[in-house]
KOLNUVEX-759076 format. One line per 8 residues: for each residue x, y, z of N, C-alpha, C. Coordinates in steps of 0.2 Angstrom, whole numbers, always signed. Layout:
N
X/Y/Z/X/Y/Z/X/Y/Z  ...
END
This chain:
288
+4/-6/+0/+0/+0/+0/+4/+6/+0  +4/+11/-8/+10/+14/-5/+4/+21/-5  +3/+23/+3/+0/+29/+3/+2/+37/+2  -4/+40/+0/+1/+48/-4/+2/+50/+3  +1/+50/+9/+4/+53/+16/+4/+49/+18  +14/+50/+21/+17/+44/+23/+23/+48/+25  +22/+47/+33/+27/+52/+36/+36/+47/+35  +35/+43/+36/+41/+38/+35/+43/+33/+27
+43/+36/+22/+41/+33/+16/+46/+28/+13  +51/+28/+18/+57/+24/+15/+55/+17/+17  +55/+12/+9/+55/+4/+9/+60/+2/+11  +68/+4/+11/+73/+1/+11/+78/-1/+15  +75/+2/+20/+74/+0/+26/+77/-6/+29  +81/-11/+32/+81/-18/+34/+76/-20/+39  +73/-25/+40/+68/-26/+46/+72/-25/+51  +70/-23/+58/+72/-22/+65/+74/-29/+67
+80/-29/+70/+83/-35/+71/+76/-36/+80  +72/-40/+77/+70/-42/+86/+74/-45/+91  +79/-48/+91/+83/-50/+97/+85/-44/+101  +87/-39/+95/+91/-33/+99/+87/-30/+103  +80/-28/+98/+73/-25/+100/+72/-27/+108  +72/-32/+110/+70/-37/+117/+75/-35/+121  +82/-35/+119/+88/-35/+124/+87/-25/+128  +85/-22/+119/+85/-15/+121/+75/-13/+129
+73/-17/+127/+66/-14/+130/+68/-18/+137  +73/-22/+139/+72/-25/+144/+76/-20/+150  +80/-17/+144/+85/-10/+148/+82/-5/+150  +76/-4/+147/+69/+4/+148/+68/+1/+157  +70/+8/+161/+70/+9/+169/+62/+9/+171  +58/+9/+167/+50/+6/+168/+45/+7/+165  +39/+4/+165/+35/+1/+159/+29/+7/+155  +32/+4/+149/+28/+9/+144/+25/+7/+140
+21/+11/+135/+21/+8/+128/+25/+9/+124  +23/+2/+120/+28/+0/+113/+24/+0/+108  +24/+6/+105/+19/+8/+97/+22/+1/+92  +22/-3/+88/+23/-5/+84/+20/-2/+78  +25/+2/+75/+22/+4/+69/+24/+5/+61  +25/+6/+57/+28/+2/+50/+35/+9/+46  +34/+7/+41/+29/+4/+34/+23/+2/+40  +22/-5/+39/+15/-12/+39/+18/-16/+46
+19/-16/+52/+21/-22/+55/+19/-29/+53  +11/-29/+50/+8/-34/+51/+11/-37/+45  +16/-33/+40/+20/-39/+35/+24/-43/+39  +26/-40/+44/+32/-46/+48/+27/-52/+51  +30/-57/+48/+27/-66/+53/+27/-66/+59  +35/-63/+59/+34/-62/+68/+30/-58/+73  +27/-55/+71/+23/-50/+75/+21/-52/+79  +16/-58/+79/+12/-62/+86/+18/-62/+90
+24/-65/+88/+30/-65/+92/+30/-61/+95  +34/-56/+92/+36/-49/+97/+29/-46/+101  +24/-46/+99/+20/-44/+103/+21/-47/+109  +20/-53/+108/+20/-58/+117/+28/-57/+120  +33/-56/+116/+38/-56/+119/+39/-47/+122  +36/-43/+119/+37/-35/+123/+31/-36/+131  +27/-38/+129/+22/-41/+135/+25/-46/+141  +28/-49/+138/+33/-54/+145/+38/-50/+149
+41/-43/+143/+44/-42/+145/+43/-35/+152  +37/-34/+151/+32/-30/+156/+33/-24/+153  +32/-24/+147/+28/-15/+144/+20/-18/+140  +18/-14/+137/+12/-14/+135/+12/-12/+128  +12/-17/+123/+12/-16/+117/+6/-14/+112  +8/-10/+107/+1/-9/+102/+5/-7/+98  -1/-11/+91/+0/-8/+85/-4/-4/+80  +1/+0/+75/-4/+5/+72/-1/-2/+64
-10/+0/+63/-10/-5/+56/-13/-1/+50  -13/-2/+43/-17/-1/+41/-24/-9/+40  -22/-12/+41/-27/-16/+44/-28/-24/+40  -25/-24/+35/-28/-29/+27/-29/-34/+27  -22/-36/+35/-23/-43/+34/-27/-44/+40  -27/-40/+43/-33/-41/+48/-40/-44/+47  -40/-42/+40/-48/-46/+37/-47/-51/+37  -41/-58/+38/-44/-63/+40/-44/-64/+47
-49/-68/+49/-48/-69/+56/-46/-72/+59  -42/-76/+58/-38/-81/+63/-30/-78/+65  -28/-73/+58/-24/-68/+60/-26/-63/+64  -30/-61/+66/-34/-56/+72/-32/-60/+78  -37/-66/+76/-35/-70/+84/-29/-71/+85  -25/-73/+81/-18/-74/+84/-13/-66/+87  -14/-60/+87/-13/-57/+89/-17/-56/+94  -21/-54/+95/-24/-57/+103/-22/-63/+107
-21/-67/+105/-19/-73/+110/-11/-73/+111  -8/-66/+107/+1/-66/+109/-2/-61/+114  -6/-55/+115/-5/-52/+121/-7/-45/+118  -9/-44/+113/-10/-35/+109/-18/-34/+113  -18/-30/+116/-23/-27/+118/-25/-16/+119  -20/-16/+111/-21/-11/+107/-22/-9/+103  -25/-7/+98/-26/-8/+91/-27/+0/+90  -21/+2/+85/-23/+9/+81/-24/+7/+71
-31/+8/+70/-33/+5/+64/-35/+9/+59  -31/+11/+54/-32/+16/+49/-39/+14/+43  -42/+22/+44/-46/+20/+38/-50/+26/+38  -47/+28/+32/-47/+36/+28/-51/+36/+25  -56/+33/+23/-61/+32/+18/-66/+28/+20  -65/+26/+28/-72/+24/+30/-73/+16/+25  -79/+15/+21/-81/+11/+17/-81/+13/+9  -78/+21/+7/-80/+23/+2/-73/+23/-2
-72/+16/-8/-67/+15/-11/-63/+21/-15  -68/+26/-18/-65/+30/-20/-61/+37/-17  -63/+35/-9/-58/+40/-5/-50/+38/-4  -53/+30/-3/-44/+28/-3/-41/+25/-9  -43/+26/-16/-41/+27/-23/-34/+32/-20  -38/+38/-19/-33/+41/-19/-31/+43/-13  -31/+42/-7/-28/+44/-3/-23/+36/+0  -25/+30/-2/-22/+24/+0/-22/+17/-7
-21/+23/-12/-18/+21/-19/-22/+13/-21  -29/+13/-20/-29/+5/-21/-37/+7/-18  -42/+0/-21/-50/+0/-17/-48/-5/-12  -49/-3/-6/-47/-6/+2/-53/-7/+7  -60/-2/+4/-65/-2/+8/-67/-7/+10  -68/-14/+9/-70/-21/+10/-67/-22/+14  -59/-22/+14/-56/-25/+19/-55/-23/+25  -55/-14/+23/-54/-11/+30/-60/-14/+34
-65/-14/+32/-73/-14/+35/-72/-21/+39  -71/-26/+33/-69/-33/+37/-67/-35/+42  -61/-31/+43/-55/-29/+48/-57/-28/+52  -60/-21/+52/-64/-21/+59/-70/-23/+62  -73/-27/+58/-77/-33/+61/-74/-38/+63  -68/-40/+61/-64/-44/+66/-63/-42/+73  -60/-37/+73/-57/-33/+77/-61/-32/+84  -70/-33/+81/-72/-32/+86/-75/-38/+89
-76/-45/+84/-77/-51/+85/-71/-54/+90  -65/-51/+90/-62/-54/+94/-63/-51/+102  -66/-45/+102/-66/-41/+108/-59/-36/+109  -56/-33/+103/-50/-33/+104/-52/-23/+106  -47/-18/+111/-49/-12/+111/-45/-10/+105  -50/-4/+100/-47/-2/+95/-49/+7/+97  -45/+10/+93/-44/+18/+89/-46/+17/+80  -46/+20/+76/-45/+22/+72/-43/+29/+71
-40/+29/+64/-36/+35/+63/-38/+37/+56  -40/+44/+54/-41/+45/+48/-41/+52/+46  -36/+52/+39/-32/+57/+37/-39/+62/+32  -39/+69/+34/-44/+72/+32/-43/+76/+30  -44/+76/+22/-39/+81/+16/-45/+84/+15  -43/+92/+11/-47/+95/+9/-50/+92/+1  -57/+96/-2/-58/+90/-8/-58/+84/-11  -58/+79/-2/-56/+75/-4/-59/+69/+0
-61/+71/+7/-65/+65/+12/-67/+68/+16  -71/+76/+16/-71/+81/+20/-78/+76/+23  -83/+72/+21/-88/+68/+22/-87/+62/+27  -81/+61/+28/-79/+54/+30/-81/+53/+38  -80/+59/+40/-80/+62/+49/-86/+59/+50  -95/+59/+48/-98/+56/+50/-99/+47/+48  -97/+47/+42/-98/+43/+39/-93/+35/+43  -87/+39/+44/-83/+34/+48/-86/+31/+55
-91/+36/+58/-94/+34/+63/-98/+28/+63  -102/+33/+59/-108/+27/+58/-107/+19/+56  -100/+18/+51/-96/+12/+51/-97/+9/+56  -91/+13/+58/-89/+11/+67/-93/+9/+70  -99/+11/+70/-103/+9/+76/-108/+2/+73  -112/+3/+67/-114/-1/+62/-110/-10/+66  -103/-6/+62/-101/-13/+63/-100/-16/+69  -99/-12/+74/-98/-17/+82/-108/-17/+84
-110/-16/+83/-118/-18/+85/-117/-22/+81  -115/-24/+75/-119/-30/+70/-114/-35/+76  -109/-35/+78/-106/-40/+82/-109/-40/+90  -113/-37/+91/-118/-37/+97/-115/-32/+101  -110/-27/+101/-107/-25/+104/-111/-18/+105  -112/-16/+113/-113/-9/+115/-108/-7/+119  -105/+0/+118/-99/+3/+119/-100/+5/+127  -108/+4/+127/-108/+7/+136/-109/+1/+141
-108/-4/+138/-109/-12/+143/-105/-17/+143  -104/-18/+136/-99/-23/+134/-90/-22/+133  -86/-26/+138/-82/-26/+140/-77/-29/+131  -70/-26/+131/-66/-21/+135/-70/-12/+134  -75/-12/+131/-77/-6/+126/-79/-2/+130  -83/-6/+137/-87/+0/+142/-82/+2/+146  -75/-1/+146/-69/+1/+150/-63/+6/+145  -63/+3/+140/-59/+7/+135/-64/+10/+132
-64/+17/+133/-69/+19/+126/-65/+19/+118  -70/+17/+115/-64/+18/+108/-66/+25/+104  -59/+27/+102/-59/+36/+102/-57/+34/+94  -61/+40/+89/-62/+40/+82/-56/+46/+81  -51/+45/+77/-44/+51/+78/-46/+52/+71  -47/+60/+70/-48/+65/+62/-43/+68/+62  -37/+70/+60/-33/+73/+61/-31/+75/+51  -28/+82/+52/-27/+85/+46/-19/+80/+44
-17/+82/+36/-12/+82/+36/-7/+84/+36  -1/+80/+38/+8/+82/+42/+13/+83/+35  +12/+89/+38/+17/+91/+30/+25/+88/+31  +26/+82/+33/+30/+80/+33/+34/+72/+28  +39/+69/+26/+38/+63/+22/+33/+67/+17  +31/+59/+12/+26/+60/+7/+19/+63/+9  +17/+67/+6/+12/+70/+10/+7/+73/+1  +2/+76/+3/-3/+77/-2/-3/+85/-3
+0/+89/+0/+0/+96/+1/+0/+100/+3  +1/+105/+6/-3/+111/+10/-10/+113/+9  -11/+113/+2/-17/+117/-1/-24/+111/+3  -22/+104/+5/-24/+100/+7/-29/+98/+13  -24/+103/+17/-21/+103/+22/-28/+106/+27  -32/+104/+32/-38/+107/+36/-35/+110/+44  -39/+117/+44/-36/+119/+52/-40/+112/+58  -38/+117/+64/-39/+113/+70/-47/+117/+69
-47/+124/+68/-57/+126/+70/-61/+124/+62  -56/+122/+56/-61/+118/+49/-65/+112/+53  -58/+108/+55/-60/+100/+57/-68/+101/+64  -66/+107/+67/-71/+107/+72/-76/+110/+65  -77/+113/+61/-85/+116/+56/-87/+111/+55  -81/+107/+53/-85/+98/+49/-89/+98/+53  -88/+96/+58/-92/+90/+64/-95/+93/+67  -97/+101/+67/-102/+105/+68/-108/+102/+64
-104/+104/+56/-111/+103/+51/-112/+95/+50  -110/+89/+52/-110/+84/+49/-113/+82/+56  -111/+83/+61/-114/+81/+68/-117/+84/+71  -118/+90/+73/-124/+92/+77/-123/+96/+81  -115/+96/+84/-110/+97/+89/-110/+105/+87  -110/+109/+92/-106/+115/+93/-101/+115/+90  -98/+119/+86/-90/+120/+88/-87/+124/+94  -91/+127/+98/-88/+132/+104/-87/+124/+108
-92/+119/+110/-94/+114/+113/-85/+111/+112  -88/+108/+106/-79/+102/+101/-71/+107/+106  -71/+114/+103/-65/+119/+103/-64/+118/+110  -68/+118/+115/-67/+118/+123/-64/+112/+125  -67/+105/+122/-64/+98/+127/-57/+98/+122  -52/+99/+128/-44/+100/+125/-39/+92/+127  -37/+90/+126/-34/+85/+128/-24/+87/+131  -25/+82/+137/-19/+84/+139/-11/+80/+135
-15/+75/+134/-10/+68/+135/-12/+67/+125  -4/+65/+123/-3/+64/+116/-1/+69/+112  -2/+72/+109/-1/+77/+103/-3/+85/+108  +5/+87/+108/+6/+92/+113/+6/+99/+112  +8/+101/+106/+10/+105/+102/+9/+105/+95  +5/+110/+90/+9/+109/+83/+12/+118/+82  +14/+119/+75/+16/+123/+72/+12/+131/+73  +5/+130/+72/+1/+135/+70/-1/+139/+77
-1/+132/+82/-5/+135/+89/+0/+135/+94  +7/+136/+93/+10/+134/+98/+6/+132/+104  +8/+132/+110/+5/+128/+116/-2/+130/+115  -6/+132/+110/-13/+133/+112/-14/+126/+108  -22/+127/+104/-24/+121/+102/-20/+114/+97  -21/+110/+99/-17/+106/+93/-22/+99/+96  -25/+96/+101/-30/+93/+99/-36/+94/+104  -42/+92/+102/-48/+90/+107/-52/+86/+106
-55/+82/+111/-58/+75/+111/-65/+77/+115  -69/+74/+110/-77/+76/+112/-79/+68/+113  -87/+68/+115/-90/+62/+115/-95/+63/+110  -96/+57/+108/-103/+57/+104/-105/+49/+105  -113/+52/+105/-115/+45/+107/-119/+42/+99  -121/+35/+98/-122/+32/+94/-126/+27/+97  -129/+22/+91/-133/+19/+90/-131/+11/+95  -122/+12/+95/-121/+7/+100/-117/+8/+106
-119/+16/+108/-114/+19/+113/-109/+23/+112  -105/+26/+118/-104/+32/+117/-96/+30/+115  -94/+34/+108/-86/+36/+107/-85/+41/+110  -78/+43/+108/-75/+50/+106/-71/+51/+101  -72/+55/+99/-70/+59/+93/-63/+63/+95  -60/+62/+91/-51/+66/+91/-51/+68/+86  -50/+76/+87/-47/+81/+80/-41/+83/+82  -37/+82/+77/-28/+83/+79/-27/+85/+73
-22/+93/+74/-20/+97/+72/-14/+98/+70  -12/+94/+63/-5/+91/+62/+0/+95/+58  -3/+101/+60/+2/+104/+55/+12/+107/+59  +15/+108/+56/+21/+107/+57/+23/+115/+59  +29/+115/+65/+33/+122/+67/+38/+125/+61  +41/+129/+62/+44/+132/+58/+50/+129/+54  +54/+122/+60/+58/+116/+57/+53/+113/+55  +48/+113/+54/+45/+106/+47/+43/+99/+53
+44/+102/+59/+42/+95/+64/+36/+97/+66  +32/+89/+65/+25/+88/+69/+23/+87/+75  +19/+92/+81/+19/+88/+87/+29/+89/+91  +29/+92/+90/+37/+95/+96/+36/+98/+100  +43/+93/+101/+44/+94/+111/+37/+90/+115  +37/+85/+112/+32/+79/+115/+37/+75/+120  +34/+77/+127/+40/+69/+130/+38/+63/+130  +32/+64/+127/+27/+55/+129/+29/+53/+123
+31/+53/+117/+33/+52/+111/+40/+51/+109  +43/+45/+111/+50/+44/+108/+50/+37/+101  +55/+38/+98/+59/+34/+92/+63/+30/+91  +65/+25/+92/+70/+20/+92/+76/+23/+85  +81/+25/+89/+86/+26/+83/+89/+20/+79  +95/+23/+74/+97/+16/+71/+103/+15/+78  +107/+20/+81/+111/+18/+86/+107/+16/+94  +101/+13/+94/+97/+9/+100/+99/+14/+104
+95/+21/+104/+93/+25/+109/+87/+26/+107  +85/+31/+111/+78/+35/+111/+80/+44/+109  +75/+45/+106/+74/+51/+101/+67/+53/+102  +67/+61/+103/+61/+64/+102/+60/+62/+95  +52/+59/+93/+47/+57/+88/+50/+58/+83  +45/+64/+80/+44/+68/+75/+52/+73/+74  +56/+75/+79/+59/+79/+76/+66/+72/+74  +67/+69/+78/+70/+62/+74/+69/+60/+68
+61/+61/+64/+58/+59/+60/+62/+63/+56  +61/+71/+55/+61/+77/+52/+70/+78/+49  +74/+75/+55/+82/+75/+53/+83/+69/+51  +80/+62/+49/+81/+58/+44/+77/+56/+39  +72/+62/+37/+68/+62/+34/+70/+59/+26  +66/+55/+23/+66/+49/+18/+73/+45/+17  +77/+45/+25/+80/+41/+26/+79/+34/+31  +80/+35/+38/+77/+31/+43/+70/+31/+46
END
């Protein structure tokens, strides 16, 4: 899948040596989360592996997917039964193949959907993630919900009873694009008070209501707002109980980095240390 936004674009990459991967997280002075995230994780075989092996190790692993192979299910369940009780699941286009024609280069809508009826047949806590270009899925913010929620009721699931869901809530992430890596362009590009008009006119929601619920933890800063806005997380209730909705405001500071000076956000380097995120990302950009 080679998507037109892609903060880390480079294929050439060698896979992460996991023995190293295990000797370095057993040395981390106490337990975190370990993002798993690509290119694809889910192309590596091992992944059931390393999941259970970051969990033995006493950190808390999650993975961010674009989700493909997750539409089979015996693949879902074997990542549950290594220990993944994270899931960040992309899906820019909802159900609508022609969103991700062009934002994830291919018709994907079946399988994203698939995927996450899996995802919720297995009982697994999920997020979703979804890139909101101008002209291009400006429609997708309620439409992803309605998915969302469609599909974990059709699996019997209410978000306000059924376990892990009525203890995780699962948060719907809208966020603009990071003009960072392969990206689609500025012109593309939606503010933090656009993404709240959407969800005003698509939802129901105030934007004074959306602009107020700030979030402390995650995306710290961007470019436009310095310490002011850069996300906020509402609730919206649905047909199988309450989410919440995340709008994140991804645009970049004056260096070209997203979200800096995050301390919750570090990078495995190629000399097996830790690196702030994004600006790690931005000084080897279309390299590491």
């Amino acid at each position: 899948m080679a998507c037109a936004n892609c903060y880390i674009p480079n294929r050439d990459i060698p896979d992460l040596d996991k023995d190293k991967l295990f000797e370095f997280l057993e040395k981390l002075p106490f337990r975190t989360y370990i993002r798993l995230i690509g290119a694809e994780p889910t192309l590596r075989d091992d992944l059931p592996e390393i999941v259970s092996t970051v969990k033995k190790i006493g950190h808390r692993p999650s993975v961010t997917t674009n989700g493909v192979r997750m539409a089979h299910l015996k693949y879902t369940q074997k990542l549950k039964k290594a220990g993944l009780r994270l899931l960040l699941h992309s899906m820019n286009g909802a159900d609508d193949d022609e969103v991700y024609k062009i934002i994830d280069n291919g018709k994907w809508a079946t399988l994203k959907v698939r995927a996450l009826a899996n995802i919720f047949k297995c009982r697994l806590p999920v997020n979703t993630g979804t890139i909101i270009a101008k002209g291009v899925n400006s429609h997708t913010i309620k439409r992803q919900i309605e998915v969302f929620s469609k599909t974990a009721k059709n699996e019997g699931i209410n978000f306000d009873s059924t376990p892990p869901y009525s203890r995780i809530t699962p948060v719907l992430r809208m966020k603009s694009i990071g003009l960072i890596g392969r990206h689609m362009g500025e012109d593309k590009c939606y503010s933090m008070f656009e993404l709240a008009e959407l969800c005003e006119q698509q939802l129901g929601i105030k934007m004074d209501f959306i602009l107020n619920q700030k979030v402390s933890a995650g995306v710290v800063k961007a470019g436009n707002y310095g310490d002011g806005l850069t996300s906020v997380m509402f609730p919206v209730h649905t047909d199988a109980g309450k989410i919440y909705v995340r709008l994140v405001d991804w645009s970049v500071n004056d260096d070209g980095v997203v979200d800096h000076d995050n301390p919750f956000r570090g990078r495995l380097t190629q000399n097996w240390t830790v690196a702030p995120f994004f600006e790690h990302v931005k000084r080897n950009e279309f390299k590491y």
